[in-house]
C-alpha positions, 0 to 999 in steps of 0.5 A: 656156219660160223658168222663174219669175221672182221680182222684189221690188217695193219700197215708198217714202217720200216724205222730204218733200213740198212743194206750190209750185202748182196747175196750170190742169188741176187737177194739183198742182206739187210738190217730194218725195225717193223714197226706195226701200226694201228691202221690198215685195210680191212678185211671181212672174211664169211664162210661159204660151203660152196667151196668157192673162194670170192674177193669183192672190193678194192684193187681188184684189177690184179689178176687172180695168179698174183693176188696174194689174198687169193693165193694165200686162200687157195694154200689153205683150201680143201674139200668143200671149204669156202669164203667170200672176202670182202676188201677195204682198201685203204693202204696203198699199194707201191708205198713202202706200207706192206699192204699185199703182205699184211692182207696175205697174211691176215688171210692166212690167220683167219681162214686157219681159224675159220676153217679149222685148219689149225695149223701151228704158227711156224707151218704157217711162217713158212706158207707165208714166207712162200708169198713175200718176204714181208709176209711173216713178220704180219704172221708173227704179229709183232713189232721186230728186228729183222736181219737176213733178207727179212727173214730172221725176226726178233720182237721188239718192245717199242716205246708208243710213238704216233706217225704222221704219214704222206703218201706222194702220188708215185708208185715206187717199183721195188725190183727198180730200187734193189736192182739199181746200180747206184744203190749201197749195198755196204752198209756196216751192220748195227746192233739194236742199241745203235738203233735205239740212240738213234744211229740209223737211216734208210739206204734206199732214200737217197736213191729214191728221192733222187728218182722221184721228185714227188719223195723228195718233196714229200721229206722236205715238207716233213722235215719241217716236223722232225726226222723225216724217213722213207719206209722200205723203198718208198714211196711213203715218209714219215715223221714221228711224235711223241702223242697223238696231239702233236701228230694231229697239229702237224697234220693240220698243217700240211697244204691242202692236196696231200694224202696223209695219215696219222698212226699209233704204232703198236707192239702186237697186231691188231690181228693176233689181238681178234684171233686164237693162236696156236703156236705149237 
């Protein structure tokens, strides 16, 4: 039997996020950067030949019809195939950080590796895309520009940056903020060199920061450090820095009490780093 497997399943930032329409269908068109980073949650995937899948570990509250670790497994298993996953959870859930859609497509990496399914990268895209929009972009393993509903990804090389992240203690209902009549919807498309020169924001601030005072007062503290943005609808901001010595000193001067957390963005995941690809 094949021995443990211990794969980082990494965070993200949305740089930015513009909203340029609304679909007949309901589903929104936008414009955001996926900016990878090099912190997560973990997950300890071992082979089982009982044919069972079992989660231990954090957030295991969630029912097993809506967990997307459990789910993701399940669209792989077959036969007497099993595995005991074991989760460190260290990424919010409610934050803007992509937390279930990292784990949900870690899960898929792996058991395709340690079950042999060996399914080609763009069977697994469309797995992935079958249990949340955010899926993919962790199952192409890149940094990208993204366009569509999030769908239509384009790797982006992206000079390395550090984030300082802040956690507020509120749980931001994405379905709310997309569905929010005072949410623009108008925003004019871009092209990647208006990002690049800094031409951008996040649609979803001003609404959130509105709703949720614990937001607000989380982008005025780290606006005293540069840029501070929301990433997707929040709840998490962040400011970013040039090496891994400013973000520290920044951090040290948070008040006490805050959750926060300082990142290096990375163009490749961690995860695509530990595993064989096949991308036929």
């Amino acid at each position: 039997m094949s021995a443990a497997l211990q794969l980082l399943s990494p965070a993200k930032l949305n740089l930015f996020l513009h909203i340029t329409g609304r679909r007949a269908d309901g589903y929104h068109e936008l414009q955001t950067v996926f900016q990878l980073l090099d912190w997560g949650d973990r997950l300890q995937f071992t082979p089982d030949s009982s044919g069972e899948t079992r989660l231990e570990g954090g957030e295991l509250g969630i029912p097993a019809e809506e967990n997307l670790i459990l789910r993701a497994a399940s669209l792989l298993q077959s036969g007497r195939r099993g595995v005991r996953i074991r989760l460190d959870k260290r990424i919010p859930a409610g934050g803007g950080l992509g937390g279930g859609s990292s784990n949900a497509a870690t899960t898929l990496l792996a058991l395709n590796h340690l079950w042999q399914v060996n399914l080609p990268a763009a069977e697994l895209a469309v797995i992935g895309a079958g249990l949340g929009a955010d899926v993919p972009v962790f199952l192409g393993g890149h940094t990208a520009w993204a366009e569509g509903t999030g769908d239509r990804l384009e790797p982006l090389e992206m000079p390395e940056r550090w984030y300082l992240v802040v956690v507020p203690g509120c749980h931001v209902s994405t379905a709310e903020i997309f569905s929010h009549r005072q949410l623009t919807r108008n925003s004019a498309p871009i092209k990647m060199a208006a990002f690049l020169d800094g031409d951008s924001r996040n649609d979803c601030q001003p609404l959130v920061r509105r709703l949720y005072p614990e937001v607000d007062k989380a982008l005025k503290l780290l606006d005293n450090f540069g840029d501070a943005r929301l990433t997707g609808t929040g709840a998490c901001v962040f400011v970013s820095f040039a090496t891994e010595g400013e973000a520290a000193a920044a951090r040290e001067q948070l008040p006490a009490g805050w959750t926060h957390f300082a990142a290096r963005g990375v163009n490749t995941s961690p995860v695509l780093q530990a595993l064989p690809r096949n991308d036929a």
